[in-house]
KOLTOR-882454 format. One record per residue (C-alpha): residue in one letter; x, y negated, z. Coordinates in Angstrom, 3 decimals. Layout:
N
{"A",{X,Y,Z}}
...
END
This chain:
358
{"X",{40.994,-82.930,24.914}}
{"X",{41.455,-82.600,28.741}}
{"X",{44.914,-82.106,30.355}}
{"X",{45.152,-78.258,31.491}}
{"X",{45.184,-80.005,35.148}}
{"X",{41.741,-81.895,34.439}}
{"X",{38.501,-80.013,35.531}}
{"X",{36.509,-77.933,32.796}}
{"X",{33.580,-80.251,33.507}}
{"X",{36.095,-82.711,32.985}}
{"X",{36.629,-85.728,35.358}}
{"X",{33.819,-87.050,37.245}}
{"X",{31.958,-90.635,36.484}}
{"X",{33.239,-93.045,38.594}}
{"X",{36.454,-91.749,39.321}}
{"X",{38.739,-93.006,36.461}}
{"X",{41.726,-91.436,38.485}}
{"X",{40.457,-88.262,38.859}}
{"X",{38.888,-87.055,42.559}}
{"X",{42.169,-85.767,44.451}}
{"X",{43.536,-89.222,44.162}}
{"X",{42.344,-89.988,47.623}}
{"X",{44.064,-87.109,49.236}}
{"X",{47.628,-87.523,46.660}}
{"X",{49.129,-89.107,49.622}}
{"X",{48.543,-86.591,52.380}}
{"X",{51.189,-83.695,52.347}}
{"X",{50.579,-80.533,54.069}}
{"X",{53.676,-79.435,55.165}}
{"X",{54.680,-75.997,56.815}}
{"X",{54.653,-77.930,60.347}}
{"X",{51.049,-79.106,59.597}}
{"X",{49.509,-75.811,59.019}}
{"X",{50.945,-73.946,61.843}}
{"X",{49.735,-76.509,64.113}}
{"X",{45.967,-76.671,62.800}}
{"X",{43.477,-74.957,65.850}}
{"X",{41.760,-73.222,63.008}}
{"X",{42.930,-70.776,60.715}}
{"X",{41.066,-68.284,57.449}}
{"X",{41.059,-65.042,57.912}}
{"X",{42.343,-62.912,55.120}}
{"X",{40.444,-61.075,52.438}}
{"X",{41.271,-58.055,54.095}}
{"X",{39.931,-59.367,57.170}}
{"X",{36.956,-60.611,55.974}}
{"X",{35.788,-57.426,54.208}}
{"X",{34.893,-56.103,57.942}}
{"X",{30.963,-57.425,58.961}}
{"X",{30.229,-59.969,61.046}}
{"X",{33.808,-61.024,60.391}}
{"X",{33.846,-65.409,60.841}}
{"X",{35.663,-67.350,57.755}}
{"X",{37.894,-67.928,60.439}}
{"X",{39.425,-67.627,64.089}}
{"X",{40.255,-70.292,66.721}}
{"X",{44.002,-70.068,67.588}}
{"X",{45.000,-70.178,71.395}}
{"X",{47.211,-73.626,71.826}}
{"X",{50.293,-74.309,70.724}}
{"X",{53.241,-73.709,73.183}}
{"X",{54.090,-77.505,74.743}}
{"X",{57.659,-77.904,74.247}}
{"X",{59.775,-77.322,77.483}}
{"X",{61.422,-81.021,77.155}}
{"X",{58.834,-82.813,78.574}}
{"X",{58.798,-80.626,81.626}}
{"X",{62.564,-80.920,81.936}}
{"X",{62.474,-84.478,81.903}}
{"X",{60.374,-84.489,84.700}}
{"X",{62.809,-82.242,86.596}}
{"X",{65.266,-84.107,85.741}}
{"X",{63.498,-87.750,86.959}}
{"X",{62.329,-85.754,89.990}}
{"X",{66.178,-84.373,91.123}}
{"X",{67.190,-87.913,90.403}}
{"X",{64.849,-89.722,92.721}}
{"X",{65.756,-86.822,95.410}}
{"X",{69.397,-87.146,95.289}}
{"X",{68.679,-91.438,95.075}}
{"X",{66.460,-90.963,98.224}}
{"X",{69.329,-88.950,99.931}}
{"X",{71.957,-91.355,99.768}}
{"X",{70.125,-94.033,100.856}}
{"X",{69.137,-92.321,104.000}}
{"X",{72.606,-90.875,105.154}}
{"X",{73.311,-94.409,104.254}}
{"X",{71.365,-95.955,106.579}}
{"X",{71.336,-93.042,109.312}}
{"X",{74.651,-90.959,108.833}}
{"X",{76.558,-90.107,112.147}}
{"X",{79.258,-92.030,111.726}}
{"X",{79.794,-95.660,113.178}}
{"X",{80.655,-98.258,111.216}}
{"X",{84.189,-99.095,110.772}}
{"X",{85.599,-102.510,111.556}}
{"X",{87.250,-104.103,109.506}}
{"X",{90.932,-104.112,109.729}}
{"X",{92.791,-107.151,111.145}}
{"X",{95.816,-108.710,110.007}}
{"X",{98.958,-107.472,112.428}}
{"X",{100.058,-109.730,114.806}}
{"X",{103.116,-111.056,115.136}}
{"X",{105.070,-109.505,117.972}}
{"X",{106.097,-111.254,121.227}}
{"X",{109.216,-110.605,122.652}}
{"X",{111.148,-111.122,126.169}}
{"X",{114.881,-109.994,126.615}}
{"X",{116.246,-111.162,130.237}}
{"X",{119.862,-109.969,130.791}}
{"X",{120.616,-108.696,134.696}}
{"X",{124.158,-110.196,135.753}}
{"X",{125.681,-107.684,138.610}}
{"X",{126.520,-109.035,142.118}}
{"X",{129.982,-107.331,141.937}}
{"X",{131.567,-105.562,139.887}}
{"X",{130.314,-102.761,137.599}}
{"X",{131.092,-99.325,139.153}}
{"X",{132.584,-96.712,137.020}}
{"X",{133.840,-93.209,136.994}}
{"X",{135.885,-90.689,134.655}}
{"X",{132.805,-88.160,135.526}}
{"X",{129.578,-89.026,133.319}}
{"X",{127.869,-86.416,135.730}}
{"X",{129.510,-88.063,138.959}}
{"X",{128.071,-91.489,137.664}}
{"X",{124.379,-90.233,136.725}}
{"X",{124.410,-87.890,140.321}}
{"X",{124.791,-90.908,142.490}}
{"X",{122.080,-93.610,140.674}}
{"X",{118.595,-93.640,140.464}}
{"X",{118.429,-91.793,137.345}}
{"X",{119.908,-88.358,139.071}}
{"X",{116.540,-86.921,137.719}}
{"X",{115.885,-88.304,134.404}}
{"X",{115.698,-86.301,131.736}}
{"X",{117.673,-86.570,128.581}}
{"X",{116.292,-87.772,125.033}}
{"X",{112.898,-86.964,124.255}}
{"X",{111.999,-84.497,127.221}}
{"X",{112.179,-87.946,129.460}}
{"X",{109.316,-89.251,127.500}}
{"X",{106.818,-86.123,127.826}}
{"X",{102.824,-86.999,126.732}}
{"X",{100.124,-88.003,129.307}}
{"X",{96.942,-85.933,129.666}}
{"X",{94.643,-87.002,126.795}}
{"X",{91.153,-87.314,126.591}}
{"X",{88.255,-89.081,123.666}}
{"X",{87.693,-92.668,124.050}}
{"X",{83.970,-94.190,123.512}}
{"X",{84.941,-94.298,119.677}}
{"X",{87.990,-92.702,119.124}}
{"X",{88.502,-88.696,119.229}}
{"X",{90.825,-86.303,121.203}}
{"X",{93.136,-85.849,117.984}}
{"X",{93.020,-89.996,117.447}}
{"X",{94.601,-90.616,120.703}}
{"X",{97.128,-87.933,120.596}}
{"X",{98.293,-89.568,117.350}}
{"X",{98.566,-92.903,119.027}}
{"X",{100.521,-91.615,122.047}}
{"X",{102.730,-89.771,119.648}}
{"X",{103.597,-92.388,117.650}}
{"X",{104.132,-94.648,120.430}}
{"X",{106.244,-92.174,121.817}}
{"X",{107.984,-91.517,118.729}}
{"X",{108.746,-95.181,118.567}}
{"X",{110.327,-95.286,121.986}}
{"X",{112.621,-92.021,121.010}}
{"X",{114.111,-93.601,117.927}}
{"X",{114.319,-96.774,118.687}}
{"X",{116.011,-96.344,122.335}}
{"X",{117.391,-93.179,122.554}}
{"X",{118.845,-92.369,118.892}}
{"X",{122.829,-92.485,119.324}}
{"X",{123.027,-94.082,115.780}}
{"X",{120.319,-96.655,115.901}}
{"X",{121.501,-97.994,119.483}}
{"X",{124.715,-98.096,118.649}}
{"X",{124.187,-100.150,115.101}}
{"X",{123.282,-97.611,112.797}}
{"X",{120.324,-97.445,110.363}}
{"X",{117.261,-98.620,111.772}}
{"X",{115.027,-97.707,109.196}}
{"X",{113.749,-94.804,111.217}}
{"X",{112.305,-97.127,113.703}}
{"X",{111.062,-99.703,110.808}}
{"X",{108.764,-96.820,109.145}}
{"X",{106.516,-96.532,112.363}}
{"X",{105.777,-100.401,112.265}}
{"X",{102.312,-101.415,110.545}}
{"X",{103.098,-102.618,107.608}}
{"X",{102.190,-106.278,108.316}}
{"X",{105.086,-106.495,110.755}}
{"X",{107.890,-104.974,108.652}}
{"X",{108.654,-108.350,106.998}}
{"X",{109.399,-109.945,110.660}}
{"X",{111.307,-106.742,111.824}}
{"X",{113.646,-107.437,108.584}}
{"X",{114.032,-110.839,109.910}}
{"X",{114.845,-110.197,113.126}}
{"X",{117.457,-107.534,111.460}}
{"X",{118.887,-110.112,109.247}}
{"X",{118.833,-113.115,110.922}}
{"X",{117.950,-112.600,114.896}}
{"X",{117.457,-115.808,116.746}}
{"X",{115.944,-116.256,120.867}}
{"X",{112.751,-117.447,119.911}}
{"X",{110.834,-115.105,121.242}}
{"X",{109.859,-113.320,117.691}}
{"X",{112.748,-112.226,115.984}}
{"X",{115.260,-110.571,118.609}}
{"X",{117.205,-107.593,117.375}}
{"X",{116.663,-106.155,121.233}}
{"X",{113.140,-106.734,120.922}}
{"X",{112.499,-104.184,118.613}}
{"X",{115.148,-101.550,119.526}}
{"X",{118.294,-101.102,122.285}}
{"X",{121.472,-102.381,120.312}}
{"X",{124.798,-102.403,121.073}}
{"X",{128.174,-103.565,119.613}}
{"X",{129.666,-100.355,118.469}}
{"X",{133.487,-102.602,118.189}}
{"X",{133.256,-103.409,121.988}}
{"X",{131.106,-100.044,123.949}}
{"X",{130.552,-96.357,122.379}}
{"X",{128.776,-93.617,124.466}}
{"X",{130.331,-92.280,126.866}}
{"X",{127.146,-89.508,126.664}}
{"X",{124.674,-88.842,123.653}}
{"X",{122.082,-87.516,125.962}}
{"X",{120.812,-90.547,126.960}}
{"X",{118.707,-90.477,130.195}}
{"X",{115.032,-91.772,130.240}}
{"X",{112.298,-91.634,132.501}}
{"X",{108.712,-93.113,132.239}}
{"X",{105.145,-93.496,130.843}}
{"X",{102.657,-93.746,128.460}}
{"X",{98.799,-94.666,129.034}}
{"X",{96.372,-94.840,125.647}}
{"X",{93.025,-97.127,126.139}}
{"X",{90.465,-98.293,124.182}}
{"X",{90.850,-102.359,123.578}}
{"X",{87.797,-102.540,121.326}}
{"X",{85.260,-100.424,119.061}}
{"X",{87.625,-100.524,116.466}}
{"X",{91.602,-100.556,118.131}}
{"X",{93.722,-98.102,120.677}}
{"X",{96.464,-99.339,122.708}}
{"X",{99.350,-97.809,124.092}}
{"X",{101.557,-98.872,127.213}}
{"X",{104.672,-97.688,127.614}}
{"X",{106.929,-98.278,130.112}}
{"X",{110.667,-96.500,130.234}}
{"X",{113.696,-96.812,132.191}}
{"X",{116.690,-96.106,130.045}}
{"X",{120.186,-95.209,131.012}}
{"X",{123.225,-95.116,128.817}}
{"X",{126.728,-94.175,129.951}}
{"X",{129.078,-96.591,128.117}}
{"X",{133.083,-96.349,127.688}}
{"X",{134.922,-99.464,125.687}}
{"X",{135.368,-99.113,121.702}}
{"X",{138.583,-96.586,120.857}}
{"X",{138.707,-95.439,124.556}}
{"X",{139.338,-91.934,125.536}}
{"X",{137.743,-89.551,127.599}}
{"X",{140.134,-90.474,130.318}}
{"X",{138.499,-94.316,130.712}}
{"X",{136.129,-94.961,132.978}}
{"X",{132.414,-94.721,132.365}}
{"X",{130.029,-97.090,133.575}}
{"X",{125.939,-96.973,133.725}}
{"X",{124.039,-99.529,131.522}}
{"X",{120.338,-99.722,132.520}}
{"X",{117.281,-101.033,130.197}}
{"X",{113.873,-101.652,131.467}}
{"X",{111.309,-101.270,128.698}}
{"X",{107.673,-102.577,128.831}}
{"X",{105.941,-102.825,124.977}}
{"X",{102.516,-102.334,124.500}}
{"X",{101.132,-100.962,121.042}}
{"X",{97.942,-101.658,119.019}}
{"X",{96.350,-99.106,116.604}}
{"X",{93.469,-99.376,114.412}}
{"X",{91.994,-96.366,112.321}}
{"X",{94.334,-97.108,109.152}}
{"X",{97.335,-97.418,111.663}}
{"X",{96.188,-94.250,112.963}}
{"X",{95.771,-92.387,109.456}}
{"X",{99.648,-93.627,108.404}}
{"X",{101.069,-93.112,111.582}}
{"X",{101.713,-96.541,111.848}}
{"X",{101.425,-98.845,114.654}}
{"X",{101.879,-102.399,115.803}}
{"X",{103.775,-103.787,118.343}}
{"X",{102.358,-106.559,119.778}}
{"X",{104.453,-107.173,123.137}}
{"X",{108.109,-106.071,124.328}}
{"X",{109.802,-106.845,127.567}}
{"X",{113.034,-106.269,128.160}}
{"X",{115.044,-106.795,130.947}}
{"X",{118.877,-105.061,130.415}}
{"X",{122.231,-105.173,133.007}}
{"X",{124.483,-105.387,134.090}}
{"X",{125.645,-107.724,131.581}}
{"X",{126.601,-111.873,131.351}}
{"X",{124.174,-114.179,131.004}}
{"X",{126.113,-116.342,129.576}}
{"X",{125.630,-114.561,126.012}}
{"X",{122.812,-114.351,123.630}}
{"X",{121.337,-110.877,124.388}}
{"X",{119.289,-110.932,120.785}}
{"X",{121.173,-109.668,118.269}}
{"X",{122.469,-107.266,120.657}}
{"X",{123.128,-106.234,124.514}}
{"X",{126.548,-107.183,125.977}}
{"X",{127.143,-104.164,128.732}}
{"X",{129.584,-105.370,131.254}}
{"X",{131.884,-102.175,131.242}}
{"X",{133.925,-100.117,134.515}}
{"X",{135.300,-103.107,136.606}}
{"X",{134.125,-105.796,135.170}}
{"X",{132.237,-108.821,136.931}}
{"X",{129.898,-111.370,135.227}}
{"X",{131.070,-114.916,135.491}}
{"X",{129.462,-117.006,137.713}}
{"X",{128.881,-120.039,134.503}}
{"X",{125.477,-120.303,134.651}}
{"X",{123.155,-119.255,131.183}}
{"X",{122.779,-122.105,128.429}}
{"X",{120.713,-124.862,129.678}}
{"X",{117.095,-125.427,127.556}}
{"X",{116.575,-129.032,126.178}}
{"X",{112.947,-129.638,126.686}}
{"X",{113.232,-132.583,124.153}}
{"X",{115.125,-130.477,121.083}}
{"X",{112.550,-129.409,118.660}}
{"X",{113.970,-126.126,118.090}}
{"X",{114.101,-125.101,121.413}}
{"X",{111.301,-122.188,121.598}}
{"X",{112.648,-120.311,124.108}}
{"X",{113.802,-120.869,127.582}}
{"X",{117.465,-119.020,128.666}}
{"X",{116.446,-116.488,131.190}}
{"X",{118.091,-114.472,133.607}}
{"X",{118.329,-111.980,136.448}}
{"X",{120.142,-110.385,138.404}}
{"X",{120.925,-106.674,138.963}}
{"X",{120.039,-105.040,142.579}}
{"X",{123.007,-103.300,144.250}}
{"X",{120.603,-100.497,144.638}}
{"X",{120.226,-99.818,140.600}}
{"X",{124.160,-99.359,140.719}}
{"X",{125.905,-95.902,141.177}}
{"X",{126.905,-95.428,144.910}}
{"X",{130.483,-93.972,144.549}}
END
């Protein structure tokens, strides 16, 4: 007797398995069906004439992820395409690479008087009858220059050049408390970074070799010898940007300083006298100097009287006060053989006709 699955007929010769095992593998799963391109009509269906077995179904909807992908690939290559063309043809030049800050070179010649230093009880009296009767005082004496756009730099990129030069010159000549040995870090924050470590050299231990002189960097006197006799120190000068390359600014500055000096613990009753300080420095920026507000200093020249040249004007200035004369001992000799000997002792002397006329 047949198993109730087996056919009436029962199973076919030559098929000891029975005939579906050739299809047992093959499932038919819900997916399979929907996706056949032919499909039976119903028995309801069928009942109407002419009816077909069955009906040709339109195609399957593609999914949408292939299409996406392709978007996808396609923005890709777009926004790849883009950046390598503003790469190679964006507006902008180049920049050149930054160069390591140079160390600065420094001159400070003291001016010896012919006679002696003239002085007054009136600060006004003093300033009427000198050259710098029409200076101005602090930072109105150092006004800006007309600006225009370099080659490669912009209108705004020299403006901030000049006013960080000019910045530079305010606080490091015409500050009260810098020149007359306060803090200095106001003037050590506009130096490039690369020449902070030889400013705090120069600070710490100044030597007259021409790189690390306090007076190079800033006006400094000896607040236990001279104080101010005036805050409102008198300046008059200028300022001139140009381009130096592609890739750097430079400044030139040149200011004529005047500071009316008393002696340390006098009163108002002491004689003033007129210290003058002739300031050349030229300034280098490049684009990250410009960005920080930064800039280096790459040459100073100082010349500073009336004063002896018989002292070492690097650590500080040595104003020869109301009355005083410089002595006629000439400056330290230079040893051309010593090997430490960078430096040659130099020296002027100050014209009658930068001295009050009282």
């Amino acid at each position: 007797m047949g198993e109730p699955s087996d056919p009436p007929e029962g199973t076919p010769e030559g098929d000891p398995g029975g005939g579906d095992d050739e299809y047992r593998s093959v499932f038919f799963d819900e997916t399979f069906v929907r996706a056949a391109r032919l499909q039976e009509f119903s028995a309801q269906e069928r009942i109407t004439d002419h009816t077909p077995a069955v009906r040709r179904l339109p195609p399957a909807r593609r999914s949408g992820l292939s299409r996406q992908a392709l978007v996808l690939i396609l923005l890709i290559a777009v926004a790849f395409g883009t950046a390598v063309y503003m790469g190679v043809r964006h507006p902008y030049r180049t920049p050149v690479a930054a160069r390591p800050a140079e160390p600065l070179r420094m001159t400070v010649v003291p001016l010896a008087p012919e006679g002696a230093v003239p002085g007054a009880r009136d600060v006004g009296l003093l300033y009427a009858h000198s050259p710098a009767a029409g200076f101005r005082a602090g930072a109105e004496g150092v006004p800006l220059p007309p600006t225009r756009r370099t080659a490669n730099f912009s209108d705004d990129q020299v403006v901030t050049a000049l006013l960080t030069a000019q910045d530079y010159v305010v606080r490091s000549a015409l500050d009260p408390a810098v020149v007359t040995g306060g803090e200095t870090r106001t003037v050590r924050v506009l130096l490039d970074s690369g020449q902070q470590e030889q400013f705090d050299e120069s600070m710490h231990r100044p030597a007259a070799d021409g790189r690390h002189a306090v007076t190079g960097w800033l006006v400094r006197f000896d607040p236990a010898r001279v104080r101010l006799a005036d805050p409102h120190i008198r300046v008059r000068g200028t300022l001139q940007a140009a381009e130096a390359d592609s890739g750097t600014l430079e400044v030139t500055t040149d200011h004529t300083v005047v500071y009316a000096l008393r002696p340390a613990g006098a009163g108002r009753d002491a004689e003033a006298s007129l210290f003058t300080v002739r300031r050349e420095l030229r300034f280098r920026f490049d684009r990250e100097d410009l960005r920080l507000r930064q800039a280096e200093l790459v040459v100073s020249h100082v010349q500073a009287g009336p004063q002896s040249c018989t002292q070492d004007p690097s650590p500080r200035l040595h104003p020869l006060l109301a009355g005083q004369r410089a002595p006629r001992t000439p400056p330290p000799g230079t040893n051309p053989y010593a090997p430490d000997t960078t430096t040659p002792a130099l020296c002027g002397t100050l014209s009658e006709a930068a001295q009050p006329k009282l």
